[in-house]
KEDOGU-776924 format. One line per 10 residues: their letters; for each residue z negated, x negated, y negated of N, C-alpha, C. Coordinates in Angstrom, 3 decimals. Example, Ala and Ser with C-alpha at 12.3 -4.5 7.8 and 13.67 -1.06 7.14 Angstrom:
AS	-7.800 -13.190 5.690 -7.800 -12.300 4.500 -7.800 -13.200 3.300 ~ -7.080 -12.850 2.250 -7.140 -13.670 1.060 -7.870 -12.900 -0.030
This chain:
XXXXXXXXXX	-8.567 -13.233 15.880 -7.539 -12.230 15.675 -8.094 -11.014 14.916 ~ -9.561 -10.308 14.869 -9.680 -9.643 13.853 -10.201 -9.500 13.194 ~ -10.636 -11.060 12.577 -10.487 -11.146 11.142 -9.034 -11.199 10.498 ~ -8.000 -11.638 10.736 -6.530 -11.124 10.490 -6.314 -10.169 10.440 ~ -5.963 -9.029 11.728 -6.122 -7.438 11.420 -6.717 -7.222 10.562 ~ -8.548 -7.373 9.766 -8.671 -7.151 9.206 -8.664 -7.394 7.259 ~ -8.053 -8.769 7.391 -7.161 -8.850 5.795 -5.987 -8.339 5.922 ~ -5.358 -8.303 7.196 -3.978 -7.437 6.911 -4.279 -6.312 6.598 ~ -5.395 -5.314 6.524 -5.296 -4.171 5.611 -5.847 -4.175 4.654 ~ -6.614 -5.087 4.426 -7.184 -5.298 2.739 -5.873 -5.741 1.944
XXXXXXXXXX	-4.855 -6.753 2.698 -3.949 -7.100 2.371 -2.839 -5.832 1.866 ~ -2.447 -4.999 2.765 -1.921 -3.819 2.748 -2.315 -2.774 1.615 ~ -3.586 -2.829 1.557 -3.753 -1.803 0.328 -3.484 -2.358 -0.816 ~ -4.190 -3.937 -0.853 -3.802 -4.225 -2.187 -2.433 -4.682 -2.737 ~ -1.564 -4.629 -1.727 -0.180 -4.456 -2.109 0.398 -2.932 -2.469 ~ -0.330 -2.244 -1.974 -0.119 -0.776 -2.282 -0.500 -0.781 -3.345 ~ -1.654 -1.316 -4.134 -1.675 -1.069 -5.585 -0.637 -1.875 -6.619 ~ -0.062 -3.080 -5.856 0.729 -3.242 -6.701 1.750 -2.636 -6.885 ~ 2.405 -2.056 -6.057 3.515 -0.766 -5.730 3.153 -0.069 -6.852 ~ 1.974 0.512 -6.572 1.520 1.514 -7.928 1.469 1.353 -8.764
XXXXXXXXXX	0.851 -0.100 -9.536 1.093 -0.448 -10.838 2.541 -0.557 -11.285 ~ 3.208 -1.151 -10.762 4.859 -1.247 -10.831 5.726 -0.001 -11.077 ~ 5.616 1.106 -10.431 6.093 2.746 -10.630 5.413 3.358 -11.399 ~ 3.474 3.500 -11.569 3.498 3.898 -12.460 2.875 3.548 -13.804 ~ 3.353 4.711 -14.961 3.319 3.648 -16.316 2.165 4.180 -16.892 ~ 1.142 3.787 -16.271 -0.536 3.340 -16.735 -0.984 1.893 -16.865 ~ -1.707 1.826 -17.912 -2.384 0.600 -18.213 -3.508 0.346 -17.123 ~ -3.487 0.660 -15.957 -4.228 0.342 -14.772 -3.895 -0.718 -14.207 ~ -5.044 -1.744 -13.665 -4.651 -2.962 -12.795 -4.011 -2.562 -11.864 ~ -3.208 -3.842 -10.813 -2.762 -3.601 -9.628 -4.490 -3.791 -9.007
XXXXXXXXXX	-5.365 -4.480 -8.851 -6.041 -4.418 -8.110 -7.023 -3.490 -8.289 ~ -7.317 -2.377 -9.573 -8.178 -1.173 -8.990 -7.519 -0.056 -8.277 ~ -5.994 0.178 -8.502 -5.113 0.865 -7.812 -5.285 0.861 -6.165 ~ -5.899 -0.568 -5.891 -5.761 -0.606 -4.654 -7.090 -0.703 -4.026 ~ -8.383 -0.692 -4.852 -9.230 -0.888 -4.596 -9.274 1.254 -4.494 ~ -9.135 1.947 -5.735 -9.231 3.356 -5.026 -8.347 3.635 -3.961 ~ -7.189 3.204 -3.501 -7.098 3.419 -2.450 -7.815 3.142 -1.081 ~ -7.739 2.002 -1.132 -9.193 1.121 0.267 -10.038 2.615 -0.009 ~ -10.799 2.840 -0.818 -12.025 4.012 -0.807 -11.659 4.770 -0.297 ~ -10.147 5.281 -1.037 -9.879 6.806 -0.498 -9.475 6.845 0.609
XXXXXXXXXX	-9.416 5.708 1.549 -8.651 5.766 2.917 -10.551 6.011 4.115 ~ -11.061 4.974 3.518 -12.897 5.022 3.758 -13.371 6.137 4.035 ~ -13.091 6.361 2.692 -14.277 8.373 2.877 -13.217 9.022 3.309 ~ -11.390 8.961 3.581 -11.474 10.199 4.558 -11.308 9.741 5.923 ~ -11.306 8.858 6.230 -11.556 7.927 7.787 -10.319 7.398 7.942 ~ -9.300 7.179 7.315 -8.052 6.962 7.775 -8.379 5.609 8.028 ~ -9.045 4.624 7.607 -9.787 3.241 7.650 -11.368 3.396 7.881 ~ -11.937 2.965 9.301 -12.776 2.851 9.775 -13.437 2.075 8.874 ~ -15.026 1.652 8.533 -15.548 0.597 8.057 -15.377 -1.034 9.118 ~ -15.924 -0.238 10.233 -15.513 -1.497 11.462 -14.056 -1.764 11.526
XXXXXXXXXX	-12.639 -1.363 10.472 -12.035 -2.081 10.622 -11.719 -2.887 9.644 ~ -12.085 -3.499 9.016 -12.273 -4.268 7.418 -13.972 -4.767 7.116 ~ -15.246 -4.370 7.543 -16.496 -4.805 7.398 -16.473 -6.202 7.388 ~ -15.995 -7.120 8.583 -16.571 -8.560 8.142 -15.723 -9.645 7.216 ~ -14.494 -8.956 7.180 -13.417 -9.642 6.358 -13.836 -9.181 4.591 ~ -13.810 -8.155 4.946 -14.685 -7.568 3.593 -16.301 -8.153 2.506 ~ -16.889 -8.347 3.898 -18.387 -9.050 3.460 -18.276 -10.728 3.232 ~ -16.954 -11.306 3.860 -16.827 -12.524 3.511 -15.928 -13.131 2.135 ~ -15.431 -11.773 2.178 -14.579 -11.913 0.561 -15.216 -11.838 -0.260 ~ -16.342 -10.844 -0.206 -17.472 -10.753 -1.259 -18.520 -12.114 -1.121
XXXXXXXXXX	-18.895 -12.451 -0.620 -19.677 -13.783 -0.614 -19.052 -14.977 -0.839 ~ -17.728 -15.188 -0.758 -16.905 -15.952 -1.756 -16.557 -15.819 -3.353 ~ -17.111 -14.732 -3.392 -16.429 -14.076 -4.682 -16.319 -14.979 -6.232 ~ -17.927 -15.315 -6.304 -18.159 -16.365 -7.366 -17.048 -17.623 -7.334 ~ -16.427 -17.986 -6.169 -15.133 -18.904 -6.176 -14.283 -18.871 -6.556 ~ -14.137 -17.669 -6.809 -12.788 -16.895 -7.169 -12.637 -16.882 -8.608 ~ -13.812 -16.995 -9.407 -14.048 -17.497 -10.825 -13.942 -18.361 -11.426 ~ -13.837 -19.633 -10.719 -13.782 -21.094 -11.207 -12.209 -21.296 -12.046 ~ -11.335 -20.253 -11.633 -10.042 -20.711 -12.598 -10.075 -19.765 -13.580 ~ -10.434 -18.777 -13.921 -10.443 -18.269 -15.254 -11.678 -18.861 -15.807
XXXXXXXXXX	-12.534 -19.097 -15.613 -13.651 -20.251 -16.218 -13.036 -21.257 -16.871 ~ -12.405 -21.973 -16.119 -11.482 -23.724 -16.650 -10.412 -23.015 -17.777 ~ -9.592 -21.840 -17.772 -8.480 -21.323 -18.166 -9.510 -20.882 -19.326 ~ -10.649 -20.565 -19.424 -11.529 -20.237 -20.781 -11.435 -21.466 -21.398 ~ -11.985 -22.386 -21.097 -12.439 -23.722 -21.352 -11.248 -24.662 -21.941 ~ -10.098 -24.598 -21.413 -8.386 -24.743 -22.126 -8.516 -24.555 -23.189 ~ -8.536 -23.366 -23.325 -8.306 -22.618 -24.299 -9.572 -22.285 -25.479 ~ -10.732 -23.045 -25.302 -11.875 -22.890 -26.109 -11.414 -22.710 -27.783 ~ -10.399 -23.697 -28.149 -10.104 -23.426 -29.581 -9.292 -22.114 -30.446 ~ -8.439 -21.701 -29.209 -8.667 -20.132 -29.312 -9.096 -18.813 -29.474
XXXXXXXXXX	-10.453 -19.134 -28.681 -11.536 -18.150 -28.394 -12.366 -18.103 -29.543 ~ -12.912 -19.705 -29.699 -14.181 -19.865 -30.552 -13.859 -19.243 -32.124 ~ -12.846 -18.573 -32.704 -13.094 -17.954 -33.848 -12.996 -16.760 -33.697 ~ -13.235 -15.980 -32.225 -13.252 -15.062 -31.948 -14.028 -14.440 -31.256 ~ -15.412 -15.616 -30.913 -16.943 -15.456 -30.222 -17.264 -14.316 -30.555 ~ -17.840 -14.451 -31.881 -18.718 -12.343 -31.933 -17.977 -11.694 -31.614 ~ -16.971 -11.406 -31.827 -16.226 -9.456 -31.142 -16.359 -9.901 -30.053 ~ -15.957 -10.850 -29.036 -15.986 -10.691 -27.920 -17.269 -10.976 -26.658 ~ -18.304 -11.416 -27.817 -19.848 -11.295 -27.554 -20.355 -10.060 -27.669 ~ -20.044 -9.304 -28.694 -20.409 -8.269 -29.225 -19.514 -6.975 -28.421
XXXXXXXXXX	-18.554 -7.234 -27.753 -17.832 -6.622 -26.658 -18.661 -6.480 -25.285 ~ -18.975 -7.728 -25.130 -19.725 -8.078 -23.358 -20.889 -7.311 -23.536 ~ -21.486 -7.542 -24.346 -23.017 -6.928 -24.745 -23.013 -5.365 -24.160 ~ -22.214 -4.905 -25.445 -22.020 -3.542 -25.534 -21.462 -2.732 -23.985 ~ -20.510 -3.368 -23.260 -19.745 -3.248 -22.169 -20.783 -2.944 -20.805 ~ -21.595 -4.444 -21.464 -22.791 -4.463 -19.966 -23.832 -3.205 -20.140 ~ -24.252 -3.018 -21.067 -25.333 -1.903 -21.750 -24.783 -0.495 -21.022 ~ -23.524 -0.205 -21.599 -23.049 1.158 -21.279 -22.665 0.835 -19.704 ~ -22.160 -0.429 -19.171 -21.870 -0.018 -17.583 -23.237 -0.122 -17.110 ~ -24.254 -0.664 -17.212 -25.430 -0.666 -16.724 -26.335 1.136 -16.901
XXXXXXXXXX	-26.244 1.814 -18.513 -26.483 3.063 -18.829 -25.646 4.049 -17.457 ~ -24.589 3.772 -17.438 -23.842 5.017 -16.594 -24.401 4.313 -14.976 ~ -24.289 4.127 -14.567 -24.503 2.902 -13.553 -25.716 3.773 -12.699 ~ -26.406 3.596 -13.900 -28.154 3.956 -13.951 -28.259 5.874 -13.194 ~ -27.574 6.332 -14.249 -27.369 7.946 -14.051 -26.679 8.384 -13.558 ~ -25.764 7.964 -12.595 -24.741 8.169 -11.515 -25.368 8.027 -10.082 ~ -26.416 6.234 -10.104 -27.159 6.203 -8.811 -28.149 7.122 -8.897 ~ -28.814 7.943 -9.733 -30.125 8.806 -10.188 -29.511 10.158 -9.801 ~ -27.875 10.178 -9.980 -27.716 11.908 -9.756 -27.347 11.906 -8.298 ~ -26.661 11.215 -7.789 -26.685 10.726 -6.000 -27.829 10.542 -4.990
XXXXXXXXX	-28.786 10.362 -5.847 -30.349 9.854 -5.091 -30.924 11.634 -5.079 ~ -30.747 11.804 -6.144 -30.916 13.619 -6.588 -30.603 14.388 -5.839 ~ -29.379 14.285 -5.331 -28.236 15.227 -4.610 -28.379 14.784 -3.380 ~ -28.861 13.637 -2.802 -28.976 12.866 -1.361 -30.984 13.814 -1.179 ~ -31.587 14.427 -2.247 -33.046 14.549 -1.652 -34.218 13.367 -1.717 ~ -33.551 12.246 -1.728 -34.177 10.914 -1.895 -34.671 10.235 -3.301 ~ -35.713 10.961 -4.259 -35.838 10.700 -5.716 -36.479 9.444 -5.735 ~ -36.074 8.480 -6.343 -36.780 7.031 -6.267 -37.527 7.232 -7.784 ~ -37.217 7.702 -8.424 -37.509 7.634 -9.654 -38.323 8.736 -10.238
């Protein structure tokens, strides 16, 4: 029973983001809509960690599963894509570089501000 309770509020928020995507008119997913919400409910306690932690840690260790149909849905569609490899090689590249760059100096100014310099 609470592992249920606890997808019914993972469940809950991420229907709340679809609410949000639906009303408002941003090019935002339904599921980061609902993923800042889950946070913003986190850091101000309105959602305990102990009430979502193991439903949470098992969604994430499934996660790579969750890939296998846009993988095959690539693979469909290979004759599509393939005259369109470099930009969208040349996209991933660039994408991973700069999320990895900010990534980098965000955990460095938190480690900074926490007293804890690893670096």
């Amino acid at each position: 029973m609470k592992y249920l309770s606890q997808f019914s509020i993972i469940l809950g928020f991420t229907l709340a983001g679809e609410a949000l995507q639906r009303f408002l008119p941003l090019p935002i997913p339904a599921s980061v809509y609902g993923l800042v919400l889950l946070f913003a409910a986190l850091c101000t306690g309105v959602v305990k960690l102990e009430q979502v932690k193991e439903t949470g840690s098992f969604l994430v260790s499934i996660l790579p599963i969750l890939f296998v149909g846009p993988t095959v849905g690539i693979v469909e569609h290979w004759e599509l894509i393939r005259p369109q490899l470099l930009p969208i090689g040349l996209l991933l590249v660039g994408s991973t570089v700069l999320t990895f760059g900010i990534s980098g100096r965000v955990a460095r100014f938190f480690l900074k501000k926490g007293g804890t310099d690893h670096g």
